[in-house]
N, C-alpha and C positions, 0 to 999 in steps of 0.2 A: 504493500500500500504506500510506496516509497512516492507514487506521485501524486497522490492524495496531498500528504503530507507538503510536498511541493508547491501545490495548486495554491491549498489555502496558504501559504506562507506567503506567497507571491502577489495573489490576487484577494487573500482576505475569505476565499469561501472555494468550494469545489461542486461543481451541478456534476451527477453521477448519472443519467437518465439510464432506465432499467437495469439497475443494480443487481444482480442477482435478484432476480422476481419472485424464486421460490424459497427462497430464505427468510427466516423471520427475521424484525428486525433487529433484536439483540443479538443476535447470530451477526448479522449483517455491522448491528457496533461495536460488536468483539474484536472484528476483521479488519475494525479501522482504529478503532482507538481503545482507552479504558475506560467504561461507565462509571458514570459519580451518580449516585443514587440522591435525591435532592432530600430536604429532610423531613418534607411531607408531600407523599404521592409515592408510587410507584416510579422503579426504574423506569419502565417504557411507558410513557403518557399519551392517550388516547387523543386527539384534538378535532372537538368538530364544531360548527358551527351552531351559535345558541341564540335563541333572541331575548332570551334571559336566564340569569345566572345570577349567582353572589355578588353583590357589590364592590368584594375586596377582588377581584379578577377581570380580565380583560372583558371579556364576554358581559360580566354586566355591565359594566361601563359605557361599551359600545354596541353592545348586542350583533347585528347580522352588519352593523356597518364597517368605513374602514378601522382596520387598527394600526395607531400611531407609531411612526419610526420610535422606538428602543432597543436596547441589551437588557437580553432576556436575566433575573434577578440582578436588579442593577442594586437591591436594597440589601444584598448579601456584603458582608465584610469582604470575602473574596469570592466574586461571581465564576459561576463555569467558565473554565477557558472557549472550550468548543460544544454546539449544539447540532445534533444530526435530525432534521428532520427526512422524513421518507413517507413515502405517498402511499394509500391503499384507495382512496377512491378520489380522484381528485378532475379538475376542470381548467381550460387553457384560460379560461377569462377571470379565474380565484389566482391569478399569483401573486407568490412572496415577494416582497419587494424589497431590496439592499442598497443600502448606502454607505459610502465607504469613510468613516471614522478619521482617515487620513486625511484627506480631503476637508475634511469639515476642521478639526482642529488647524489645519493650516489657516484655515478661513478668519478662524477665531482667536487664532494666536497660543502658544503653549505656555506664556509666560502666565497669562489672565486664567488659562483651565487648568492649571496646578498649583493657584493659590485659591482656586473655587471650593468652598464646603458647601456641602450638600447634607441633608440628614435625610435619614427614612419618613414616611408617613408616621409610622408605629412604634412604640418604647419595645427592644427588646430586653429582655432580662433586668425591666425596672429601669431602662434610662432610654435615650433615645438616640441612636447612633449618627456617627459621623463622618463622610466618607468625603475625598475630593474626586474632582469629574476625572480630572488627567492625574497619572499615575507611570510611574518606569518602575515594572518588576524584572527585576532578573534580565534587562535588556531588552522586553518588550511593552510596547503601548500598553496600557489598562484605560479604556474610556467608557465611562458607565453613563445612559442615559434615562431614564423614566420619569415621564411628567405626571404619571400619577402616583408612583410609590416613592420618588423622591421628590424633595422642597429646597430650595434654593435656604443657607444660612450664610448670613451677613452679605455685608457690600459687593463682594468679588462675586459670591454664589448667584448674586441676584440680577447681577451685570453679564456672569455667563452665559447660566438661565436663560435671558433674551435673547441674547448672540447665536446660542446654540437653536433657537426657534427659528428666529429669520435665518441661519444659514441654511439648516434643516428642509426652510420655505425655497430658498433660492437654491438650492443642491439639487442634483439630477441622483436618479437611481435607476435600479437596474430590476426589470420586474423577470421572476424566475418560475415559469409553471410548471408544477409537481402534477402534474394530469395522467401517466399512467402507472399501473403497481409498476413499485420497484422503484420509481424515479425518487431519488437519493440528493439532501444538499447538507451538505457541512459547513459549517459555519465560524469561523473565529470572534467567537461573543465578545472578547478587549479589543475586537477592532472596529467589526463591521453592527451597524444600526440592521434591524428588520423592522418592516411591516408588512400587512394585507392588507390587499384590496377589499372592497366590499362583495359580500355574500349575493349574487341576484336571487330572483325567486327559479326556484328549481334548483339550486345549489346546493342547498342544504343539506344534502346527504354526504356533503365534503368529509374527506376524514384522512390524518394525517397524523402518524406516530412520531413523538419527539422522545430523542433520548441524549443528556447530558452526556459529555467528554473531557474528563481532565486532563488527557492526553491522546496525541494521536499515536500511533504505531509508528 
């Protein structure tokens, strides 16, 4: 899986179209990386379109419309590095949509996204955390985004905040369709933003398993 590994290094993400079709998918995320089980859910999560759901979740939030460019647990102390999704029933007009994190921090300057604090929505373990947007671990970007599970704190956070919206507005992306079994996209979550498009009617039966990667093979 040596060019997997390449792809997304390169370009931020790797589109696999008919991956092994008869393989499940944690078979299929074995083959490519190491699963990081998240700490509520199941390893391989089910994703399909809702028009209502919990509030604390994307799906209530936005129900069957589109959902906004983020990194996927952006409110985790250290988010998944890589997210695989893979298609079981999917449509050319429902694609994922990517924006490249590079890009956009250019836009926004590194000096201003790494003195940005940001906190979560929610206190964990009795306080409320605090994370900054830009980050270098171990020699790689870390760029965490979520406008509804993270809140701008102080002057920089709130400055970025903005910056990071209207560049967001003015950024191009790249829409990626998972429409047949098998069709496979990996993802490097400290670089690259996702969204979807919205759900039409007859869509609905969209369905697309995700499974976290802390590392690739």
């Amino acid at each position: 899986m040596t060019n997997i590994r390449t792809r997304v290094s390169d370009d931020g993400f790797a589109h696999l179209p008919r991956l092994d079709p008869e393989q499940s998918t944690i078979e299929v995320a074995n083959s490519i990386g190491y699963p990081l089980k998240p700490r509520d859910g199941p390893l391989v999560q089910r994703l399909t379109p809702k028009a209502e759901a919990p509030p604390n979740t994307y799906s209530g939030n936005f129900g069957l419309d589109a959902f906004p460019f983020h990194t996927d647990l952006a409110h985790w102390r250290s988010p998944p590095r890589y997210l695989l999704l893979r298609c079981l029933t999917g449509y050319s007009d429902v694609p994922t949509l990517l924006m490249d994190g590079i890009a956009l921090a250019s836009a926004i300057g590194l000096n201003l996204l790494g003195r940005a604090v940001v906190k979560g929505r929610r206190p964990q373990n009795g306080a409320v955390p605090l994370f900054r947007l830009y980050e270098q671990v171990d020699g790689n970007m870390r760029l965490r985004w979520d406008e509804i599970f993270l809140k701008p704190a102080g002057r920089a956070g709130q400055d970025a905040f903005d910056r990071m919206r209207q560049a967001i507005a003015d950024g191009s992306h790249l829409p990626i369709a998972l429409q047949e079994p098998g069709d496979t996209l990996v993802i490097d979550n400290w670089r690259m933003l996702h969204a979807r498009s919205p759900v039409a009617v007859g869509r609905e039966d969209r369905v697309l398993e995700r499974v976290y990667l802390e590392e690739l093979s």
